[in-house]
Biotite code that builds the C-alpha atoms (Angstrom):
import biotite.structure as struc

atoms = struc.array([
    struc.Atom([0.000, 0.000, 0.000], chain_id="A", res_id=1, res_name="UNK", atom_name="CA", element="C"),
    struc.Atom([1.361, 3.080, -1.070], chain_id="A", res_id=2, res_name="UNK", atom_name="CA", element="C"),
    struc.Atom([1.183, 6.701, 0.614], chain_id="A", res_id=3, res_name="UNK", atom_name="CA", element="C"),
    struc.Atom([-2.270, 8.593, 1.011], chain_id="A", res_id=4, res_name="UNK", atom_name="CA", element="C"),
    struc.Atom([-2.547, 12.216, 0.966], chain_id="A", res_id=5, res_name="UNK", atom_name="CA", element="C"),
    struc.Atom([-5.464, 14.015, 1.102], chain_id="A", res_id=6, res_name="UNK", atom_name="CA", element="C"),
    struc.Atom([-5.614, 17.445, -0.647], chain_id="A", res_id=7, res_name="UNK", atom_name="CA", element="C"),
    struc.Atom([-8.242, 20.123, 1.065], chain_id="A", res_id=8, res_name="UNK", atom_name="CA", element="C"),
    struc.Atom([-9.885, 23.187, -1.093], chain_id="A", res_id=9, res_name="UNK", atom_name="CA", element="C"),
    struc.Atom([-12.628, 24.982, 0.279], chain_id="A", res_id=10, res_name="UNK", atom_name="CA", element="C"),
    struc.Atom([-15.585, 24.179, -2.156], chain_id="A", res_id=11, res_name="UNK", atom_name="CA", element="C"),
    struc.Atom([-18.640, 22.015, -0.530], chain_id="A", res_id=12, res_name="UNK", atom_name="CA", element="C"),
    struc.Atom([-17.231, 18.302, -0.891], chain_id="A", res_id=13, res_name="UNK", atom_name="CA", element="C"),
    struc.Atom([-14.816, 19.492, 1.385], chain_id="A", res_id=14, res_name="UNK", atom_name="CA", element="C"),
    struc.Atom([-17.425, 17.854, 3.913], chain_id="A", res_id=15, res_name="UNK", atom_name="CA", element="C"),
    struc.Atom([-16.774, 14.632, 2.755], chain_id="A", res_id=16, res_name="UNK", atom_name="CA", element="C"),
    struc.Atom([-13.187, 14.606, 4.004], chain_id="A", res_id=17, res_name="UNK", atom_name="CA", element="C"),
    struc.Atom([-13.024, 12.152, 7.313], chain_id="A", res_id=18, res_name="UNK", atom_name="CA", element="C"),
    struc.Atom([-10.235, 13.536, 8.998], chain_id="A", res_id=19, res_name="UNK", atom_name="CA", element="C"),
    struc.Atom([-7.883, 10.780, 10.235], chain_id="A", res_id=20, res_name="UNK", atom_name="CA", element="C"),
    struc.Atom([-8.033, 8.820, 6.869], chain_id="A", res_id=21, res_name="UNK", atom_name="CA", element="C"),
    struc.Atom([-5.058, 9.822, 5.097], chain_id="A", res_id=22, res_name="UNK", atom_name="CA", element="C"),
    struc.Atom([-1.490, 10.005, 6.113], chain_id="A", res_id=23, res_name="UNK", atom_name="CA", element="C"),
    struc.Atom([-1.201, 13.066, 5.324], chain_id="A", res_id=24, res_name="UNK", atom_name="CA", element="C"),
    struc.Atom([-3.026, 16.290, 4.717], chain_id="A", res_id=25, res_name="UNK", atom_name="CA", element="C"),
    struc.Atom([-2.401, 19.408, 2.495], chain_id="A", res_id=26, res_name="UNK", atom_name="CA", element="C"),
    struc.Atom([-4.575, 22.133, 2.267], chain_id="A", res_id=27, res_name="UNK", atom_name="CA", element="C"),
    struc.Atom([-5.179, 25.533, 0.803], chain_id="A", res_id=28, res_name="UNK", atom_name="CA", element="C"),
    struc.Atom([-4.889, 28.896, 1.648], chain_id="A", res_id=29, res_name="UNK", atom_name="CA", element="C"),
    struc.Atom([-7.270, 29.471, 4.472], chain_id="A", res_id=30, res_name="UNK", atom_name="CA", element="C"),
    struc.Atom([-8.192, 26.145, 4.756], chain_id="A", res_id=31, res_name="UNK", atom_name="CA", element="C"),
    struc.Atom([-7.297, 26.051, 8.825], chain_id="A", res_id=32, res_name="UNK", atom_name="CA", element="C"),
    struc.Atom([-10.947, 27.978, 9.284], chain_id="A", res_id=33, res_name="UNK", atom_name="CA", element="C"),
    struc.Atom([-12.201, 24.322, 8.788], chain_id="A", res_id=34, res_name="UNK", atom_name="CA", element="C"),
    struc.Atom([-9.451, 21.676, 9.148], chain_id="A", res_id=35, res_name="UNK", atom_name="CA", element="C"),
    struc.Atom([-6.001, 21.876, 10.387], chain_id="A", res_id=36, res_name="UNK", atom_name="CA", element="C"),
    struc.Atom([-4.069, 20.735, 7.944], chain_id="A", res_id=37, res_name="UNK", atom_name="CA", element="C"),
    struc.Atom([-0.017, 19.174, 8.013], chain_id="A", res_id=38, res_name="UNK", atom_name="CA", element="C"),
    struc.Atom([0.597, 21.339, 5.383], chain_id="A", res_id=39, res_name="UNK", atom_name="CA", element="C"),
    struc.Atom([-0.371, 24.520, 3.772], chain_id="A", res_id=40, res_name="UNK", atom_name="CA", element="C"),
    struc.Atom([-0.146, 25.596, -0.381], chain_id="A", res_id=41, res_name="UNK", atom_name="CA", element="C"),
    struc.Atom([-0.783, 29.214, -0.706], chain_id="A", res_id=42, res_name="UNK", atom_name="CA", element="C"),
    struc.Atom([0.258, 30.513, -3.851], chain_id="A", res_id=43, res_name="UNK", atom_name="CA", element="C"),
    struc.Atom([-2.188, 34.163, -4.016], chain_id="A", res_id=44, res_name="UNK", atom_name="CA", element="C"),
    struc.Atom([-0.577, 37.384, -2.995], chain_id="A", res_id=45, res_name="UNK", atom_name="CA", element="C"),
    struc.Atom([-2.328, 38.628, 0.228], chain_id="A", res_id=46, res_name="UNK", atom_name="CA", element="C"),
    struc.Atom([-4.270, 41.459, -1.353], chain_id="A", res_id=47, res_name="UNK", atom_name="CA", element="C"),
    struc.Atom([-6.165, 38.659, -2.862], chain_id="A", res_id=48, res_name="UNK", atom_name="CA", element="C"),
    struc.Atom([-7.879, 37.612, 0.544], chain_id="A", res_id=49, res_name="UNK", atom_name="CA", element="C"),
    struc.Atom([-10.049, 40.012, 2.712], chain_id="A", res_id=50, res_name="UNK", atom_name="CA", element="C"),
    struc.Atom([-8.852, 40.499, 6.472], chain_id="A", res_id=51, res_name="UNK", atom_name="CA", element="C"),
    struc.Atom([-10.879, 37.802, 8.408], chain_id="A", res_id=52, res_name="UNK", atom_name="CA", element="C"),
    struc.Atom([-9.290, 35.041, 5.680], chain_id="A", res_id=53, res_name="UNK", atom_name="CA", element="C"),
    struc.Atom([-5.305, 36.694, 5.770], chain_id="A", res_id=54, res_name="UNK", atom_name="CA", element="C"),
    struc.Atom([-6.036, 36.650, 9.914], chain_id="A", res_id=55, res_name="UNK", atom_name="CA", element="C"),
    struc.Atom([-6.421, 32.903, 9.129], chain_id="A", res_id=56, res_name="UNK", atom_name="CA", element="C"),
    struc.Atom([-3.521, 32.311, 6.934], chain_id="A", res_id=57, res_name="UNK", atom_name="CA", element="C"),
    struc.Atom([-1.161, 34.579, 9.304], chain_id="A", res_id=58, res_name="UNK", atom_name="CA", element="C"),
    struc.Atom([-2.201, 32.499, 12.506], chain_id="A", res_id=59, res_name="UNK", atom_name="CA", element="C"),
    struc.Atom([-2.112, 28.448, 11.151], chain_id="A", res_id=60, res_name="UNK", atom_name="CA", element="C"),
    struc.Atom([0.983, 27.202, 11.793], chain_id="A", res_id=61, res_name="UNK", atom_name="CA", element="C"),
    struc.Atom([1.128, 23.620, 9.968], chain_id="A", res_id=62, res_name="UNK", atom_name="CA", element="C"),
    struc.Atom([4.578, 21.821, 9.196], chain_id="A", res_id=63, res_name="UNK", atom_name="CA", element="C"),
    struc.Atom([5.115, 23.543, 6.386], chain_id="A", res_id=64, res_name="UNK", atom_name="CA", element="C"),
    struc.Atom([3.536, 26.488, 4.408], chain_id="A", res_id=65, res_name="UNK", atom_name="CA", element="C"),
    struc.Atom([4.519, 26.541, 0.749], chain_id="A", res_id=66, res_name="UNK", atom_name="CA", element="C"),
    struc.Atom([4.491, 28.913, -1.554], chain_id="A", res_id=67, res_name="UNK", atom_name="CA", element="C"),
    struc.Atom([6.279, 31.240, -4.007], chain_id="A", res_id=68, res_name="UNK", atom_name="CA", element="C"),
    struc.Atom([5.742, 34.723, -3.119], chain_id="A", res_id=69, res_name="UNK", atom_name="CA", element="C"),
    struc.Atom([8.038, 36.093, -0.827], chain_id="A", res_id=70, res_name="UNK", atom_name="CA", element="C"),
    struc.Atom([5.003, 37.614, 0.738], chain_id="A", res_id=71, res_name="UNK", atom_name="CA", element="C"),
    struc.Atom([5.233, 35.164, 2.700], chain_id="A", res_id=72, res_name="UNK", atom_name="CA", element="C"),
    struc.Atom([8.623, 34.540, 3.466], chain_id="A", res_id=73, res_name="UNK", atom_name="CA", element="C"),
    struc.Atom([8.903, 35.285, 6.799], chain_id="A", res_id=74, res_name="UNK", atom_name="CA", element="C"),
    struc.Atom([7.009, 32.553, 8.065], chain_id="A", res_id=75, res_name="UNK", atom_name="CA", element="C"),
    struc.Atom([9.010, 29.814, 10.405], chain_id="A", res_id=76, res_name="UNK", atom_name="CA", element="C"),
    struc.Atom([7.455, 27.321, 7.964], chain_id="A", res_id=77, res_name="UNK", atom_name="CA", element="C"),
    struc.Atom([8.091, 29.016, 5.056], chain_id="A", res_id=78, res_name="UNK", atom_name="CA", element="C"),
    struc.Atom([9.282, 26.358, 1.907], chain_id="A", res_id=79, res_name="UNK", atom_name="CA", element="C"),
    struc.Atom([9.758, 28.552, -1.116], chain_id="A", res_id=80, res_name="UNK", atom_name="CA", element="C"),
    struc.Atom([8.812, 26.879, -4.666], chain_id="A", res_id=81, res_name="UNK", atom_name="CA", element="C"),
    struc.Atom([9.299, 27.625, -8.282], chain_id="A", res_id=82, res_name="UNK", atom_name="CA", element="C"),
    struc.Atom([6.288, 27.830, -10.506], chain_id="A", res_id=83, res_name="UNK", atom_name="CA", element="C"),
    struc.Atom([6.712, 26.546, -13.975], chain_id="A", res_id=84, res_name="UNK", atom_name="CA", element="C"),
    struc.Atom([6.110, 29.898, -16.205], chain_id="A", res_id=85, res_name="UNK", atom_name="CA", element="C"),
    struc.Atom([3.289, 28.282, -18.303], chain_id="A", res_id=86, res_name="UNK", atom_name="CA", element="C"),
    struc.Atom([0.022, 26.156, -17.609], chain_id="A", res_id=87, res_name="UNK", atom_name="CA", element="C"),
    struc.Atom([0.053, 22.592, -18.482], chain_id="A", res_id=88, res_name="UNK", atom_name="CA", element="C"),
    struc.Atom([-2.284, 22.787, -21.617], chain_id="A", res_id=89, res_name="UNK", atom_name="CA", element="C"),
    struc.Atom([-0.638, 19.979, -23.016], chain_id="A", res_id=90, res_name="UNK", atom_name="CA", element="C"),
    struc.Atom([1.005, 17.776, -21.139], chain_id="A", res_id=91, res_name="UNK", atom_name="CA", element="C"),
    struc.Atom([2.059, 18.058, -17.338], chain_id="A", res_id=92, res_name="UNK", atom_name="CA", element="C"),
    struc.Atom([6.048, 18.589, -16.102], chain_id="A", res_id=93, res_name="UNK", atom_name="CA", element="C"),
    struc.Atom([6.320, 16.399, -12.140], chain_id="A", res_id=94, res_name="UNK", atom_name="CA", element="C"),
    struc.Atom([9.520, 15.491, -13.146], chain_id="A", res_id=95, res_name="UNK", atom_name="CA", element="C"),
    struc.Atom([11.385, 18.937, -13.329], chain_id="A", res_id=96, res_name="UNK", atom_name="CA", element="C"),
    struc.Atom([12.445, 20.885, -10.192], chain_id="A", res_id=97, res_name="UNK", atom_name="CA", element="C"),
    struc.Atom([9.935, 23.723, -10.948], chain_id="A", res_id=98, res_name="UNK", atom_name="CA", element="C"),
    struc.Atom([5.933, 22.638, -9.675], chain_id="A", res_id=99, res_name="UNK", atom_name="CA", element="C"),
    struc.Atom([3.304, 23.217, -12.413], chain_id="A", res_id=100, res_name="UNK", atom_name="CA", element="C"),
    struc.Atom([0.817, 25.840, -12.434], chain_id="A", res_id=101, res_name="UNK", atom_name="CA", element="C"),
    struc.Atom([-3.267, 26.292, -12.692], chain_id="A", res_id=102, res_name="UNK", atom_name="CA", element="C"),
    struc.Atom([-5.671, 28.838, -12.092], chain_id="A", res_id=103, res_name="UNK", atom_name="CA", element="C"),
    struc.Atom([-6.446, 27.110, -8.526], chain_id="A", res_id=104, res_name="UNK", atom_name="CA", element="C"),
    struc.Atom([-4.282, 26.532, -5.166], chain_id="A", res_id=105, res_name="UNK", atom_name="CA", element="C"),
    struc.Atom([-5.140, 23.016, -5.271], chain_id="A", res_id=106, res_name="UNK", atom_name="CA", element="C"),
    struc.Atom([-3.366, 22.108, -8.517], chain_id="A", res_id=107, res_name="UNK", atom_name="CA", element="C"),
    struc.Atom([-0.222, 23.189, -6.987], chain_id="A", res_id=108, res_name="UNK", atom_name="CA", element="C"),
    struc.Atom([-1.138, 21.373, -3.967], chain_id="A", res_id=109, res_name="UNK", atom_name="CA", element="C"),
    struc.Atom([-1.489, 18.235, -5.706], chain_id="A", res_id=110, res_name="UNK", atom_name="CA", element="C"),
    struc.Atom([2.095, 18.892, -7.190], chain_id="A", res_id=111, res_name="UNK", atom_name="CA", element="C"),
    struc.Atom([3.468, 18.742, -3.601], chain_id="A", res_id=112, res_name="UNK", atom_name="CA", element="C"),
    struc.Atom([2.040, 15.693, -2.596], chain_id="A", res_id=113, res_name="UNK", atom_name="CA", element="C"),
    struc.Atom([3.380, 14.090, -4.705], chain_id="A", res_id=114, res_name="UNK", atom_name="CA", element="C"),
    struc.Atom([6.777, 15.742, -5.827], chain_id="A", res_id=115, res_name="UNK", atom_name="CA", element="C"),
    struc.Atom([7.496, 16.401, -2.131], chain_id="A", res_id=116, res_name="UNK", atom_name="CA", element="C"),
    struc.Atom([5.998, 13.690, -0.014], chain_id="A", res_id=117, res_name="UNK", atom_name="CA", element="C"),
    struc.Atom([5.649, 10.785, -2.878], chain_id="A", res_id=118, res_name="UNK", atom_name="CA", element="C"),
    struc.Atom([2.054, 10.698, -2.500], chain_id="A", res_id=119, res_name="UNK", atom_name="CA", element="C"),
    struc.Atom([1.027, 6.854, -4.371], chain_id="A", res_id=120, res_name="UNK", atom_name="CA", element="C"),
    struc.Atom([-2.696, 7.992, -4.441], chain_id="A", res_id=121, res_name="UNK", atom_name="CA", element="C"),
    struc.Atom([-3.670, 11.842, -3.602], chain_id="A", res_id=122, res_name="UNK", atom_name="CA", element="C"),
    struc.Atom([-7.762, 12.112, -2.709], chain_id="A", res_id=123, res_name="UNK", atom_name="CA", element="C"),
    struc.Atom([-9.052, 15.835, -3.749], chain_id="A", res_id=124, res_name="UNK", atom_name="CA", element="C"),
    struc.Atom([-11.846, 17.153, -1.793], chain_id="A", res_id=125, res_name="UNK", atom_name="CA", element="C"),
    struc.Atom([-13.401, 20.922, -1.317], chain_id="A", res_id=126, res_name="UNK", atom_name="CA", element="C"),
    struc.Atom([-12.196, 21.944, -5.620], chain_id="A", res_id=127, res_name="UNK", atom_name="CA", element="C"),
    struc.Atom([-15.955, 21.822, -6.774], chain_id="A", res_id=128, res_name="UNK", atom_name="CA", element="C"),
    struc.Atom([-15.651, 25.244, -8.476], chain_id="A", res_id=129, res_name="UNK", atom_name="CA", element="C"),
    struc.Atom([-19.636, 24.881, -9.398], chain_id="A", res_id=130, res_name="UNK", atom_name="CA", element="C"),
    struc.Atom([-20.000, 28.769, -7.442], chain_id="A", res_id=131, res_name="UNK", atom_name="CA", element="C"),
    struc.Atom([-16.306, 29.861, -7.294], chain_id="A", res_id=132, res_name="UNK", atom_name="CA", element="C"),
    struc.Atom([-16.288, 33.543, -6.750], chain_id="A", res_id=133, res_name="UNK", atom_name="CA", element="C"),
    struc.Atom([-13.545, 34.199, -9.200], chain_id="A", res_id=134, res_name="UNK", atom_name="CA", element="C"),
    struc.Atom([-13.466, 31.193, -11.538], chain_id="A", res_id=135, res_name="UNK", atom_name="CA", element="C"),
    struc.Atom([-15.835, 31.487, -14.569], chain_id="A", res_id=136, res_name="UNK", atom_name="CA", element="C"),
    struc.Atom([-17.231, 28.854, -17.377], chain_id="A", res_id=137, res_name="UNK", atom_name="CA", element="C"),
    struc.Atom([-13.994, 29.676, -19.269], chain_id="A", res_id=138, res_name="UNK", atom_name="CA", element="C"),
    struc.Atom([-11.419, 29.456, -16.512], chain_id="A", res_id=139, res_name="UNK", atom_name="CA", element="C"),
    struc.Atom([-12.830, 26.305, -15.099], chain_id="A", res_id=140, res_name="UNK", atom_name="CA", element="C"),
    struc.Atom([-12.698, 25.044, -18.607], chain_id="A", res_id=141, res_name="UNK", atom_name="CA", element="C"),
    struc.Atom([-9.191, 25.376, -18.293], chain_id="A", res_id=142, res_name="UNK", atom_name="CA", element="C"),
    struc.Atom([-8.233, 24.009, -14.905], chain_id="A", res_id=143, res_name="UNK", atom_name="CA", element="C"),
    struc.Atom([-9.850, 20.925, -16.151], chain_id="A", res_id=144, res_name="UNK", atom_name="CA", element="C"),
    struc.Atom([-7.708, 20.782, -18.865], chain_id="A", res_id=145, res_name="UNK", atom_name="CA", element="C"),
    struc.Atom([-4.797, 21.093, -16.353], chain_id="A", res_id=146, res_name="UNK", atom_name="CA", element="C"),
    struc.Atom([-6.165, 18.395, -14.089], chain_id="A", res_id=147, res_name="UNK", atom_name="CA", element="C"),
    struc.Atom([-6.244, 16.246, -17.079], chain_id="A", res_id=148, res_name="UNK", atom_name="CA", element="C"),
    struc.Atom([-3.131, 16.588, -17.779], chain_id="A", res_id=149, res_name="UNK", atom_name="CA", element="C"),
    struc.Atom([-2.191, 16.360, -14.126], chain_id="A", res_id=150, res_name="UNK", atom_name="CA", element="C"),
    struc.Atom([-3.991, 12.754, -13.772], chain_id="A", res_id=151, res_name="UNK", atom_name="CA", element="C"),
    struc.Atom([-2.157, 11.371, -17.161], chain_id="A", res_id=152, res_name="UNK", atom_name="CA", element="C"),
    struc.Atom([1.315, 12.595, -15.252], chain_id="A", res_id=153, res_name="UNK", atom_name="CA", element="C"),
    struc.Atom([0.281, 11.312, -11.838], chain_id="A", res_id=154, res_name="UNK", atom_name="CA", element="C"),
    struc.Atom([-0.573, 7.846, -13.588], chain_id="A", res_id=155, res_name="UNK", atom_name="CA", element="C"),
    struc.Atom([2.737, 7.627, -15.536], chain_id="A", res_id=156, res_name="UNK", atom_name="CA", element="C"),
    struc.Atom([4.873, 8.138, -12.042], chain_id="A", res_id=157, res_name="UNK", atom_name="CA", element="C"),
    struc.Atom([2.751, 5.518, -10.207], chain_id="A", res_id=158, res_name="UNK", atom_name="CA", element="C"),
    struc.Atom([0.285, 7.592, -8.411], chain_id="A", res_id=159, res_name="UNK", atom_name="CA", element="C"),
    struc.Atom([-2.963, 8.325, -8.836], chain_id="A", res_id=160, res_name="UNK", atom_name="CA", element="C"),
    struc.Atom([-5.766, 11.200, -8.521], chain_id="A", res_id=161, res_name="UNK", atom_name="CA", element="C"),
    struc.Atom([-9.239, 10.646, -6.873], chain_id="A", res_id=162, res_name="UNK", atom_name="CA", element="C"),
    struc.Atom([-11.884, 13.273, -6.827], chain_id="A", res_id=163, res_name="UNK", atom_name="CA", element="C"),
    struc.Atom([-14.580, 13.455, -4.395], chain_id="A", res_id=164, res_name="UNK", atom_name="CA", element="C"),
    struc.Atom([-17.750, 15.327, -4.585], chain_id="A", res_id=165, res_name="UNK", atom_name="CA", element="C"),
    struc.Atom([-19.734, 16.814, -7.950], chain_id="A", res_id=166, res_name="UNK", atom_name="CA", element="C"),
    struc.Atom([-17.235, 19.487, -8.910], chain_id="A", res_id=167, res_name="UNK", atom_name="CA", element="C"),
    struc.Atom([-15.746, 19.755, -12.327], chain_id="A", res_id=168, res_name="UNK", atom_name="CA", element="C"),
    struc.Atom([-13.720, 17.039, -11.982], chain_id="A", res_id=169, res_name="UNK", atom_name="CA", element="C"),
    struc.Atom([-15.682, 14.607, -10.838], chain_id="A", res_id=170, res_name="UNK", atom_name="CA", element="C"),
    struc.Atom([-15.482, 13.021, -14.397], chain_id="A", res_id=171, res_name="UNK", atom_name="CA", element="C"),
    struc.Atom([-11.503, 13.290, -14.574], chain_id="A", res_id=172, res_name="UNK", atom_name="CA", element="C"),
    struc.Atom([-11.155, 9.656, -13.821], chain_id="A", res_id=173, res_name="UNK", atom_name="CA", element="C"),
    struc.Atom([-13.439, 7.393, -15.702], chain_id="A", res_id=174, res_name="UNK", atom_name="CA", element="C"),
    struc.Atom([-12.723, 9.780, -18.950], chain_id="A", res_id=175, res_name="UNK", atom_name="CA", element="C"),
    struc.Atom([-8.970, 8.759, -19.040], chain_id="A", res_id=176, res_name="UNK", atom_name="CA", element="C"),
])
């Protein structure tokens, strides 16, 4: 049996995470308002969040908080990371020192599972994006390409992607 990470957004199926499952989990941004998470993936500038959500960030103090903005740099957990300088429209990069990019915190979260801790099967829950205040038909269009793309990669190293809830996704892995 290989490693199981679970990977936290903040969209609804997030409440079909059973915490104590996994061995490990990694969550996004503010995530610590509803689960504290091992680790933390938080790759918005802080302008992007309102105060009551940045309050959040500033005060959860997992094992590591990744990221690479040196916004947040001066963080005790701080692990800086290089974003690839293009989206993964056609094929996905794990292999490379560099993490690859999407339109949503998660994507990169998924990255670190498995570049970092050698996740063998990494379960998504909470990246529904069926309300998403920022995220429109076009945008979402395009994180599932890069989740796509993501799952063929995953696959080809030996680990694998699982998507809970009715997001987006939630066709990702019976289409490929």
């Amino acid at each position: 049996m290989g490693k199981s990470i679970a990977v936290l957004g903040l969209g609804p199926s997030l409440s079909l995470y059973e915490d104590g499952k996994y061995g490990l989990t990694i969550g996004v941004n503010d995530i610590w308002k509803n689960i504290e998470t091992d680790v933390v993936v938080c790759v918005d500038k802080r302008n992007r969040f309102n105060d009551e959500r940045m309050k959040t960030i500033d005060e959860c103090t997992p094992k590591a908080f990744y990221s690479h903005l040196e916004d947040y740099e001066e963080r005790k957990d701080y692990v800086k990371i290089e974003l690839q300088p293009d989206y993964p429209r056609y094929v996905c990069q794990l292999e490379i020192p560099s993490y690859p990019k999407s339109l949503c915190s998660p994507f990169v979260a998924c990255a670190v599972a498995y570049k970092v801790y050698k996740a063998t099967e990494i379960h998504l829950f909470g990246v529904d994006m069926l309300d998403h205040p920022h995220l429109n038909g076009s945008s979402c269009s395009r994180i599932t390409v890069h989740f796509r793309n993501l799952l063929i990669a995953l696959r080809q190293g030996g680990s694998d992607l699982i998507i809970h809830g009715d997001g987006i996704l939630r066709k990702l892995n019976s289409s490929i």
